[in-house]
Structure formats: C-alpha cells, structure tokens
C-alpha positions as CSV (number, residue, x, y, z in Angstrom):
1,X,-6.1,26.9,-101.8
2,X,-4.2,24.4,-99.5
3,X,-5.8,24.6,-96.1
4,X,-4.7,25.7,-93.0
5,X,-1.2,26.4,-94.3
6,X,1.4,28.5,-91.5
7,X,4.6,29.4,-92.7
8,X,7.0,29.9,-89.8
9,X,11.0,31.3,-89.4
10,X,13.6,31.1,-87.5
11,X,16.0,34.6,-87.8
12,X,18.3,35.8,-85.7
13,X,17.0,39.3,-84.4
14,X,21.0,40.8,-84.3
15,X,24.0,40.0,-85.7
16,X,27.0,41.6,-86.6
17,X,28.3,43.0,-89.9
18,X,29.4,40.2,-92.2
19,X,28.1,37.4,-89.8
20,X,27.1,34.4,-91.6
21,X,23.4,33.3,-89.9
22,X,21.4,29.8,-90.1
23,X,17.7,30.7,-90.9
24,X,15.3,27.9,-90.6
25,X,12.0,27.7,-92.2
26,X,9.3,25.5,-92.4
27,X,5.7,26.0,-93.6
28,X,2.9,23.6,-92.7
29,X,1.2,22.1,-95.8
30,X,-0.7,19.0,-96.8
31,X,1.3,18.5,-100.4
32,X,-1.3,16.6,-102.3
33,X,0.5,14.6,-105.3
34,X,-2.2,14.3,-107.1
35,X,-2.6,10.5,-107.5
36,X,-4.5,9.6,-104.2
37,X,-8.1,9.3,-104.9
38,X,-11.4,10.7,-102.2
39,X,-13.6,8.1,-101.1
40,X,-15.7,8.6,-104.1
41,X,-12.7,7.9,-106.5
42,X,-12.6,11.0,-107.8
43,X,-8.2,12.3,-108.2
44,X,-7.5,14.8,-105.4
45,X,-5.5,17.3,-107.2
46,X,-2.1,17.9,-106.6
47,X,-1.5,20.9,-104.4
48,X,2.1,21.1,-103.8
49,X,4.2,24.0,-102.6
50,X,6.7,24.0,-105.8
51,X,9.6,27.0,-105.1
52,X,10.7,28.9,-102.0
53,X,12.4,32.3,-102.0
54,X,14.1,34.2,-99.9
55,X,15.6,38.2,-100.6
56,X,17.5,39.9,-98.5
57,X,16.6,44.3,-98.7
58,X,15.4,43.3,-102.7
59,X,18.7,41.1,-103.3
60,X,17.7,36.8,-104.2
61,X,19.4,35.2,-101.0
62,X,17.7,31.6,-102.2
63,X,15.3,30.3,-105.0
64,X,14.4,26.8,-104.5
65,X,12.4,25.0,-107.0
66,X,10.9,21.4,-105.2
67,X,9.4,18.5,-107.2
68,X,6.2,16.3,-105.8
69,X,8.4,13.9,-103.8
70,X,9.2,16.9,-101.1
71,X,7.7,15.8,-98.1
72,X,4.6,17.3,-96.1
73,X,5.5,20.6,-94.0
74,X,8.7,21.4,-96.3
75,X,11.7,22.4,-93.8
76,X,14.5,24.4,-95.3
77,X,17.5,25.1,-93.6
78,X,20.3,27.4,-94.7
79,X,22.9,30.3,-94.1
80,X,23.4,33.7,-95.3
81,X,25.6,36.5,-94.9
82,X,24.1,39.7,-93.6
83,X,25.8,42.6,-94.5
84,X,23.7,45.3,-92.8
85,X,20.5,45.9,-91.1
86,X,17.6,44.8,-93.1
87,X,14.6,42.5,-93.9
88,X,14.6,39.3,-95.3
89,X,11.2,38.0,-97.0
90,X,10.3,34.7,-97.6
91,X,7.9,33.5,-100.4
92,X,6.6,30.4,-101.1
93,X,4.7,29.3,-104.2
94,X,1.7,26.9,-104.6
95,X,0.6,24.9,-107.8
96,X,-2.9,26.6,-107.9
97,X,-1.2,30.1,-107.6
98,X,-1.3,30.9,-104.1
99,X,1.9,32.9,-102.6
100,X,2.4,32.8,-99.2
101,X,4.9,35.2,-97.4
102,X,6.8,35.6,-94.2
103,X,9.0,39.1,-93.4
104,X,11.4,38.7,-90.7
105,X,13.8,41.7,-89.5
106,X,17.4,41.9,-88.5
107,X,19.8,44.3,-86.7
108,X,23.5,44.1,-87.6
109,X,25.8,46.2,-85.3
C-alpha cells in the first residue's frame, strides 16, 4: 500500500436539472514504475494507480484505465450531465489491490 495517498474533488454542491458540470479530481500518489532501484539495488516495485471511476446514483459516468507513464498525483478533469439530485463516487485502483474512494453529493433544482 502506496503511502500517504489523499484523493481529493472538486463538485459542484447545486446545479440545475440537465446542467452539464466540470468535476476535477486529483489524488496524491507516489506512482512507482517499477524500474528505479533503493539504495541497496534492490527494484522498488511498481505501485501505480492504474484506472479511475466515477458513477453517478450506480450509473458509469467515467472508467479510465492509465498506463505507468501517468504522472505522480494523477489529475483528471471532466464534465458530466446531472440529471437529478444524487451522489457521484469516485474509485481509484492500485496495482497491489488497494481501492481508494471519494463520495461527493449534489443538489439539482
């Protein structure tokens, strides 16, 4: 398990019915490739987070699948139409199986 690792998003807490919203997200982790060695020599292994989801009241929104080049602290940007009240969750995925997950709520007048 990655260290230290803080998912955070950015929701609007209101919008109205068939609004189309920019949620930002970004979650703060180290992304080891794999290929650097410690100071002994010994391969660090790769600890990278490798999809991001996000569902809207059960329904897929987004379903990212990133590859070892993504950068440190992966930011994800993007929009999505909001029908109704709700929650959106946001999951992301680590190579050694760790799930890491953010709910954030929105009002739709």
């Amino acid at each position: 398990m990655a260290d230290n690792v803080t998912p955070r998003v950015r929701v609007p807490r209101d919008a109205t019915a068939g609004e189309t919203i920019t949620i930002k997200t970004l979650i703060s982790h180290p992304m080891e490739s794999g290929q650097r060695k410690d100071g002994d020599g010994n391969t660090i292994p790769r600890s990278i987070i490798n999809r991001f989801t996000c569902e809207f009241n059960g329904e897929m929104v987004i379903d990212v699948t990133l590859e070892p080049a993504i950068s440190t602290n992966p930011f994800v940007e993007f929009e999505a139409v909001v029908p109704e009240s709700g929650s959106f969750v946001f999951t992301w995925y680590d190579d050694d199986g760790d799930v890491y997950t953010e709910t954030k709520e929105i009002a739709v007048s």
